[in-house]
Each structure stands twice: as structure tokens, then as C-alpha cells.
C-alpha positions as CSV (number, residue, x, y, z in Angstrom):
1,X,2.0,-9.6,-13.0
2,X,4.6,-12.2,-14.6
3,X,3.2,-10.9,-17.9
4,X,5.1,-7.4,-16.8
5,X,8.1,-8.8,-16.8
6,X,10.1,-8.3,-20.7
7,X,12.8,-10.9,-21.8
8,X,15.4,-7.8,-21.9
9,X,14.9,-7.0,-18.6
10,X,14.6,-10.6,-17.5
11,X,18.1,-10.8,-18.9
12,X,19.3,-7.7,-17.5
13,X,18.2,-9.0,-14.0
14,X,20.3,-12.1,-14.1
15,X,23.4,-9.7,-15.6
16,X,22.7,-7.7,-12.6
17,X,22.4,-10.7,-9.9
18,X,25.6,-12.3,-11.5
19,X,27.9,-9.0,-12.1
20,X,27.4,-8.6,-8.2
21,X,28.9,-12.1,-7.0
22,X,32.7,-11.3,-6.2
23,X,34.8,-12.0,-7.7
24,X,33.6,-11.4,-11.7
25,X,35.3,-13.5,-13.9
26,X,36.9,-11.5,-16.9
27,X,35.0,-13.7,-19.2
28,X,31.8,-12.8,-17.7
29,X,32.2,-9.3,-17.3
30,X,33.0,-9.8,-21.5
31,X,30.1,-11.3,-21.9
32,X,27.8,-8.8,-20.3
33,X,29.7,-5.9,-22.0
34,X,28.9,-7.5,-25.4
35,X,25.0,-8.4,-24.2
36,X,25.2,-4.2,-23.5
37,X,26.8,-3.0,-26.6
38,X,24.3,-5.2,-28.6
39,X,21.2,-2.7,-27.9
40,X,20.2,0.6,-26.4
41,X,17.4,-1.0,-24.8
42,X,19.9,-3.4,-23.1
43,X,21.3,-0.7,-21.6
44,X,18.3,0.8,-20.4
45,X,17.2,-1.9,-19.1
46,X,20.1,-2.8,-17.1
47,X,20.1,1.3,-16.0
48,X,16.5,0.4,-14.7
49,X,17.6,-2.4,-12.9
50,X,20.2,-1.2,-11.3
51,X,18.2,2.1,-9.9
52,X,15.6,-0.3,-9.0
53,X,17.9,-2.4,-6.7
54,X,19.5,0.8,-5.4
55,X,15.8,1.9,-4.1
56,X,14.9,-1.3,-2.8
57,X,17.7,-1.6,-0.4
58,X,17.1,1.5,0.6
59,X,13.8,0.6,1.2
60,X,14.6,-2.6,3.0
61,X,12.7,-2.2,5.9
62,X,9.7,-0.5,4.8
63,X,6.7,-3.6,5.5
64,X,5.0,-2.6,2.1
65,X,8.2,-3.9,0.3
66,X,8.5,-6.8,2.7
67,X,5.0,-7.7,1.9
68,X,6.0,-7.6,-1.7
69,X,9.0,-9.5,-1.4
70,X,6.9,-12.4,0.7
71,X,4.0,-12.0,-1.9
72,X,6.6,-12.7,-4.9
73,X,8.6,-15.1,-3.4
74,X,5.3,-17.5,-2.4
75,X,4.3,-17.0,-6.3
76,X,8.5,-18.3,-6.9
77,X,8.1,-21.2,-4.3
78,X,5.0,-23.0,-6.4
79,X,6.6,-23.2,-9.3
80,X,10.0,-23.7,-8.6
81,X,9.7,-27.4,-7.5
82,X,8.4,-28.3,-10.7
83,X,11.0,-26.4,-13.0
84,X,14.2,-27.2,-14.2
85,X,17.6,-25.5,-12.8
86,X,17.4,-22.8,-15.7
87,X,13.7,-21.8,-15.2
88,X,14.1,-21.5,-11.5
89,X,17.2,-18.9,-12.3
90,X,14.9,-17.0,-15.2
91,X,12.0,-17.1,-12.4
92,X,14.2,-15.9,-9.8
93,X,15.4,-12.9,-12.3
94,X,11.6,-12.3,-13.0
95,X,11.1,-12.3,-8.8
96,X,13.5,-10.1,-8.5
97,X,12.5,-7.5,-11.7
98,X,8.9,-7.9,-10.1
99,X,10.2,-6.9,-6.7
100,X,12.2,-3.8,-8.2
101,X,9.5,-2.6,-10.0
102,X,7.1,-2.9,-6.3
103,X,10.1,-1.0,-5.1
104,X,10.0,2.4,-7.8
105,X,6.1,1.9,-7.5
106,X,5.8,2.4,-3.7
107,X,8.7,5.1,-4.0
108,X,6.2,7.5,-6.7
109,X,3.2,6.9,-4.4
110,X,5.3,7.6,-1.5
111,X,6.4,11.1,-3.2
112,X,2.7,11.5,-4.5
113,X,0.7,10.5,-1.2
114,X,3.8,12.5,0.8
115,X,2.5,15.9,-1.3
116,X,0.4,18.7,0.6
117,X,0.2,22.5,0.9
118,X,1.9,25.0,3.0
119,X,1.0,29.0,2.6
120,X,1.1,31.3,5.8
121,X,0.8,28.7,8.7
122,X,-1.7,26.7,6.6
123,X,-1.2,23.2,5.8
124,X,-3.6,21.0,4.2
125,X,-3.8,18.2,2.6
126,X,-5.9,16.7,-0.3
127,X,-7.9,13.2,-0.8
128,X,-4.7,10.5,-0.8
129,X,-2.2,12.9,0.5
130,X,0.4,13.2,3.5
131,X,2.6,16.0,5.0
132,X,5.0,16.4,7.8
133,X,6.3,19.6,8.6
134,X,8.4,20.8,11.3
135,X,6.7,24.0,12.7
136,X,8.8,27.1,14.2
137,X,9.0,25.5,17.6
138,X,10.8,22.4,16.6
139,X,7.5,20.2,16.9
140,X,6.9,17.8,14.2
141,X,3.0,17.4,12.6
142,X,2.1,15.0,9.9
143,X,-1.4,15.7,8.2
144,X,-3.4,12.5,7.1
145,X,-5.6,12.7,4.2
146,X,-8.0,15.3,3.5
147,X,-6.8,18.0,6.5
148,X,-6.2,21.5,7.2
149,X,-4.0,22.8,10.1
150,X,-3.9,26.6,10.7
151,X,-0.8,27.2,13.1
152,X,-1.7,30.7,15.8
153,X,1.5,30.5,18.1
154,X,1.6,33.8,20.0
155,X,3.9,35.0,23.0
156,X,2.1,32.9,25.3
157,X,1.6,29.5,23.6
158,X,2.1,27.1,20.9
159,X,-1.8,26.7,19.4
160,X,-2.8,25.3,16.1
161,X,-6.6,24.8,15.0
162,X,-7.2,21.4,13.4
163,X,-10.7,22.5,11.2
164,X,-10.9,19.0,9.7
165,X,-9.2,15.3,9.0
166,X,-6.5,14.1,11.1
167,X,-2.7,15.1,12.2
168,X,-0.2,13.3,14.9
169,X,1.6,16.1,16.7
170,X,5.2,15.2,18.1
171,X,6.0,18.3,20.4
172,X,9.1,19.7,21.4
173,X,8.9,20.1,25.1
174,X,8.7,24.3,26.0
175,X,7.4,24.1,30.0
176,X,6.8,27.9,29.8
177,X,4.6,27.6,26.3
178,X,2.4,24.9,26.1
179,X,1.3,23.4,23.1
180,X,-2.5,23.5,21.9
181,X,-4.6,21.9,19.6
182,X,-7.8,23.2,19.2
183,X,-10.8,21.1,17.4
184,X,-14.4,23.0,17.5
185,X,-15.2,21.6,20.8
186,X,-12.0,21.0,22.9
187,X,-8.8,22.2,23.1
188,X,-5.5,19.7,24.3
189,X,-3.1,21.1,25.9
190,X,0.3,19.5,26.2
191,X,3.7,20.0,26.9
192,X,6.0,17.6,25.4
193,X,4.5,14.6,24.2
194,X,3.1,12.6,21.3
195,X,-0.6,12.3,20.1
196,X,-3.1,11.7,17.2
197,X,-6.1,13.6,16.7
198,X,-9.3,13.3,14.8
199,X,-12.2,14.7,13.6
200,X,-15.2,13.0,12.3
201,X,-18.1,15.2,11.7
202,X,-19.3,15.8,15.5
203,X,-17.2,13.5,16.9
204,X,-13.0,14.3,18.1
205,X,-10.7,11.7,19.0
206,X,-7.3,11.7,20.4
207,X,-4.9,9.0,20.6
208,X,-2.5,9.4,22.8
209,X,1.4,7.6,21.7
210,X,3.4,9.0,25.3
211,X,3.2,12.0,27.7
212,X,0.2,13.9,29.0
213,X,-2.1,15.9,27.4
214,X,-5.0,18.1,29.3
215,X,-8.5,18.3,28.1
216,X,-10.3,21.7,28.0
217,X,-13.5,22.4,26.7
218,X,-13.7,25.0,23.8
219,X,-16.6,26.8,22.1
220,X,-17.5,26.2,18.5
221,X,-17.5,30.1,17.9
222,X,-14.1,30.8,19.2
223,X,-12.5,27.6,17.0
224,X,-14.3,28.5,13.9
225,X,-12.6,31.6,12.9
226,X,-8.7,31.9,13.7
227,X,-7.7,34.9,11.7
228,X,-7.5,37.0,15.3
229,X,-5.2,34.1,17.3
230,X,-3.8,36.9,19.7
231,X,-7.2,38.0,20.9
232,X,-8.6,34.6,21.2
233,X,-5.6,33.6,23.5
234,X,-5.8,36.2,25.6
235,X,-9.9,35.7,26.1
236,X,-9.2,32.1,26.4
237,X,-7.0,33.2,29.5
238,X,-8.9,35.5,30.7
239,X,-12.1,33.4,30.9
240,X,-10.8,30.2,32.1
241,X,-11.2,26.8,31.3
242,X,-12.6,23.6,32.7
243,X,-10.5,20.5,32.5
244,X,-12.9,17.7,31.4
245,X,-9.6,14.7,31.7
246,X,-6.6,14.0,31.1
247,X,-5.1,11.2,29.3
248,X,-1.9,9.6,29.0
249,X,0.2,7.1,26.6
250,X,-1.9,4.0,25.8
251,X,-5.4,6.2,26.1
252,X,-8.2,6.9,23.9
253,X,-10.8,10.4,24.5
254,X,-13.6,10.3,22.1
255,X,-15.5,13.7,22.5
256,X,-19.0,12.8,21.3
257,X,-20.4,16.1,21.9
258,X,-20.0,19.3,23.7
259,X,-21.0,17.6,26.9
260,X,-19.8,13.9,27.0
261,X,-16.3,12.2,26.6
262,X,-15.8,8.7,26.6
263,X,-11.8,7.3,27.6
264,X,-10.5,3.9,26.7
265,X,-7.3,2.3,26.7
266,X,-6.4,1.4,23.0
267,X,-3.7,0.0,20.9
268,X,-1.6,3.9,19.3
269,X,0.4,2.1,16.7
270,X,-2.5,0.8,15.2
271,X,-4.3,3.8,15.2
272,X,-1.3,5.6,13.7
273,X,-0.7,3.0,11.1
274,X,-1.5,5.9,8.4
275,X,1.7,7.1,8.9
276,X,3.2,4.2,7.7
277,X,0.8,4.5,4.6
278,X,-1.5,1.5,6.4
279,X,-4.5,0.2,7.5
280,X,-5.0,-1.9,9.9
281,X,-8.4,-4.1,10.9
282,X,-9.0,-6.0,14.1
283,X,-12.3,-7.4,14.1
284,X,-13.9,-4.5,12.3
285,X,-17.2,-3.9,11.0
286,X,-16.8,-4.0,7.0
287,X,-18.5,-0.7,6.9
288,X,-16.3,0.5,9.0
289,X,-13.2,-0.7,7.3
290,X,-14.8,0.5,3.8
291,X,-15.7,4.0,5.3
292,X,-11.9,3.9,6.6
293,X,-10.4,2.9,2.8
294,X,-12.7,5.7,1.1
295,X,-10.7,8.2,3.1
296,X,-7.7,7.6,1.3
297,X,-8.7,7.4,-2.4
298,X,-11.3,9.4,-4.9
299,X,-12.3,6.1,-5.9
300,X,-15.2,4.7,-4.3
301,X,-15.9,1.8,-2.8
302,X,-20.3,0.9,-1.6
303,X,-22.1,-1.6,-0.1
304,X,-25.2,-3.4,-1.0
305,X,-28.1,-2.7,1.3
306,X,-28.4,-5.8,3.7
307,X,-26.1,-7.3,6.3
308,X,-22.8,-6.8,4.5
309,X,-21.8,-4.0,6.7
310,X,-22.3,-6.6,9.6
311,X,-19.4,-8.9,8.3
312,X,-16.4,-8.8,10.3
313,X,-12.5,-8.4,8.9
314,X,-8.8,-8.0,10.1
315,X,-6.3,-7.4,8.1
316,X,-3.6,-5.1,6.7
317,X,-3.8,-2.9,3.6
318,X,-2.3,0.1,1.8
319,X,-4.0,2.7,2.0
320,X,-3.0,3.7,-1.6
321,X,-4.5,0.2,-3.4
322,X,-8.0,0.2,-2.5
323,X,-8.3,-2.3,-5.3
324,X,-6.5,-5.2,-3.4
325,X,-8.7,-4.4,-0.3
326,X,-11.7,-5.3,-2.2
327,X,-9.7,-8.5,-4.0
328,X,-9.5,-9.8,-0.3
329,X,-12.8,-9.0,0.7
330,X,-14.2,-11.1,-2.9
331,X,-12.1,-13.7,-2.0
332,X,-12.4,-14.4,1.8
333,X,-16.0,-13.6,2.3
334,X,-19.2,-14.6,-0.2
335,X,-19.3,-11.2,-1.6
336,X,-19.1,-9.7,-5.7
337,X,-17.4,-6.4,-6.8
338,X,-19.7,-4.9,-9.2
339,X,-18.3,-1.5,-10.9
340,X,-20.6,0.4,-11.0
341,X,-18.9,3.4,-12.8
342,X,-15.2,4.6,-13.2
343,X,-14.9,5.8,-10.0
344,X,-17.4,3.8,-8.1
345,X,-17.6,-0.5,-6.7
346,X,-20.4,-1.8,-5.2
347,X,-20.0,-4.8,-3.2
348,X,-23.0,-7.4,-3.0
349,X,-23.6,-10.2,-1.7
350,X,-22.7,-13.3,-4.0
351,X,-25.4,-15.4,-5.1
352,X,-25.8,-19.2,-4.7
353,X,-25.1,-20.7,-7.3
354,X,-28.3,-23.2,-8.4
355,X,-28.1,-26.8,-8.8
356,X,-28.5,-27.9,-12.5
């Protein structure tokens, strides 16, 4: 990454760094408009820097930019004791370009993965992609990768279908019109509260962040097509519905199949950590944890048969650099990336290396 990092904008960092320390000294502020009129690129450069900077502090708090700046700053602390005085200010100027340049980097995948489509009370979302929308009751959704939402409210109540991926519904609290999400199995009806849902194939789970939410069971025939919302409310009224649970803030429901639901208490900001464009790993399988990274990204990542899948991992990664999740898996455990194709890594066990 040093190797990004030009002499101009080296330069222009440590203009930048200095030009902020009040008071500026008239010679100084001479100097730097001479180092400017010199070249266009100067210019440019400093222009870069300085929309950089602007972007990181607005981005202060964000923990993918705090990783960065903890990353950078370890790579500053091992050389530093070694330098002299005037390569610790040139590598401090390259930290700081390097941490700028994380900082416009994370802001265009921010405005990429933050992307999605909205047409007619559909939302959906492609391979990588986020989107929060506020819908006409004042409740806030965010889509994770790969979903589509289809929003029915009628006179009676607030539904939307989730038909596939993941959303975390924040609802505005309406005691006379509840608020329903329907998956092909169950339906979760709430008031005012704040939950995740999922679908995996067969399997629905819901996370539950505060509030109540009421578990009914639904038929796959009645979730599958929404295009008549009105009438399928009112039969849905009409007919009745068993509660199977309800959960609260702290709770897990996994819906296995039509018939059996398993609760468990469970840890919502880590479940939620999409949002936040992470992942997070607590003692996870590593097929689990690579089945949860190919969600996020077109690019693939496989395991060798054997008892990879087996190993166990914790951590924290972007979901957007799939390529630094398998640099920590090659480097912590006794496993090989082999690329297999442009869009495909398979990761093998490493091989002893033989005594010569």
C-alpha cells in the first residue's frame, strides 16, 4: 500500500497538515503558494487531499475507518523508531494520504453497496447491495444483500411480504394498524418495535433488537402471490390465526419448517452487523463464515473437501473485501488460497512442507 502513495501528494499531505497548525506563518503560507503555482498536478493533488480529509472527519466514527486508521498507524509505529526526524514526518504524510484515500474508498462502496431498486412498493436489492427506505407509515426498512420486499398496506394493516434475503424493520408505532411481515410460512406481527428477519431456503429467522413481535403461522400459497393484498387480508381475518410465540428484545425464532420453531436468546447487534457493512464471527464454523462472506460479493470463495469447514474463526470483516477475509484465514490457520478462476478461490489445506 505504501507503493500508492506519489511524492506530489506526499508533499501535498504535509502542506495540508502544516497549513492547518494556527497560526500560519506568512513565510509558509508563501512557500506553499509557490509549491502550488509550480504545477497543475500540485494543485490537484492538494484539491484531493483536502476532500479526502473533509470525508474522513466526517467519517470519524465509522469502525471501518477506525480500523484503517489503527491498521496504518501500527504499519507507522515499526518503522518510526528506526527513522530519522524527517522520515517519520514523510511517513506520517504517507499515513495520513493512506488513511484519506481508505476514507474516499469506503465512501464509493458505501454509495455503491447503499444502491437498490424501488418501483411500485417493490424494493430489492442485488448481490453486494443495501437500501433503506422509509415506507408511507413512517417505518424505516433496510434490505441486505440479495432481497425483495413487496409492501401490501391496506385499511386494516401495515403488511409487507419478504420473498427472499434479509431486511431489519424499525416500525413506527400505529396501535390500531399493526405491522406485518409475512415470510412463506409465518407471518410477525408487531406494533412498534425493531427486528431482523431472514430467509434461508426453508428456514426463517427473526431477530428481535426491542419490543414485541407475535408469531402467526402462514400458508405457502397465500405468501407466494401478493398481487391481491386486499383479499388476502381480509381472508387472513376471516380465518384466523394460531399464535405459535412471541418473542421479545434479546430473542431469536428460527422457523425450521411449517411445524417447528426453535427460540434462543442471542446477541441483535451482532446479528445486525450488516447494517454497519460487517461481519461478525464468534466461534463460527469456517463454512459457515464462508457461506456468510459469499452473500455479499459475486466473487466466490470454496472449500476443499475434508475438515476445513470444521475449523473454527472469530473475527470482524467487511463485507465488501472478501479478499482480506481469506488473507486472515491463510494467515491464522494452515490453509492455501488457490484461484481457481476470476471469480472463484478455493481454499485447501496447506501442505507440510518435507524435510530435505
Amino acid at each position: 500500500m505504501e507503493s500508492e502513495v506519489t511524492p506530489i501528494a506526499e508533499t501535498a499531505a504535509r502542506w495540508h497538515e502544516r497549513l492547518r497548525q494556527e497560526p500560519v506563518p506568512e513565510r509558509l503560507r508563501a512557500a506553499f503558494l509557490r509549491w502550488m503555482e509550480k504545477s497543475p498536478s500540485h494543485r490537484e493533488a492538494y484539491a484531493a487531499v483536502d476532500r479526502a480529509w473533509r470525508l474522513a472527519r466526517s467519517m470519524t466514527h465509522d469502525p471501518r475507518i477506525l480500523e484503517l486508521r489503527h491498521e496504518t498507524a501500527l504499519r507507522l509505529t515499526r518503522t518510526a523508531a528506526r527513522a530519522p526526524a524527517w522520515r517519520r514526518w514523510a511517513a506520517a504524510a504517507a499515513v495520513f494520504v493512506m488513511v484519506l484515500a481508505g476514507s474516499l474508498l469506503y465512501m464509493h462502496r458505501d454509495r455503491a453497496a447503499e444502491a437498490g431498486t424501488r418501483v411500485a412498493g417493490v424494493y430489492r436489492t442485488a448481490v453486494g447491495e443495501r437500501l433503506s427506505v422509509t415506507l408511507d407509515d413512517g417505518s424505516r426498512v433496510t434490505l441486505n444483500t440479495d432481497s425483495i420486499l413487496r409492501a401490501a398496506f391496506d385499511s386494516r394493516e401495515r403488511r409487507v411480504v419478504l420473498e427472499r434475503g434479509q431486511a431489519l424493520f424499525e416500525v413506527a408505532k400505529d396501535a390500531v394498524h399493526p405491522f406485518v411481515v409475512e415470510t412463506a410460512q409465518r407471518r410477525f406481527v408487531a406494533v412498534g418495535t425493531a427486528f431482523d428477519v431472514r430467509i434461508d431456503g426453508e428456514r426463517v429467522q427473526v431477530t428481535m433488537l426491542e419490543g414485541v413481535v407475535r408469531v402467526e403461522r402462514n400458508g405457502p400459497a397465500e405468501a407466494a402471490s401478493p398481487a391481491d393484498a386486499t383479499v388476502h387480508a381480509m381472508r387472513s381475518r376471516a380465518a384466523g390465526r394460531a399464535v405459535l410465540a412471541t418473542i421479545t428484545a434479546g430473542e431469536q425464532l428460527t422457523a425450521l419448517d411449517e411445524r417447528q420453531d426453535r427460540i434462543q436468546v442471542t446477541e441483535p447487534e451482532r446479528v445486525t452487523s450488516w447494517r454497519r457493512g460487517q461481519l461478525v464471527f464468534e466461534n463460527a464454523r469456517l463454512a459457515d463464515a464462508v457461506a456468510e462472506v459469499n452473500r455479499y460479493s459475486q466473487d466466490k470463495i470454496e472449500l476443499a473437501p475434508g475438515g476445513l469447514g470444521d475449523l473454527r474463526i472469530s473475527g470482524s470483516f467487511a463485507t465488501s473485501r472478501p479478499t482480506v477475509f481469506v488473507e486472515a484465514i491463510t494467515e491464522y490457520f494452515p490453509v492455501d488460497a488457490v484461484t481457481v478462476d476470476e471469480d472463484t478461490v478455493l481454499l485447501t489445506a496447506r501442505k507440510p512442507k518435507t524435510a530435505r
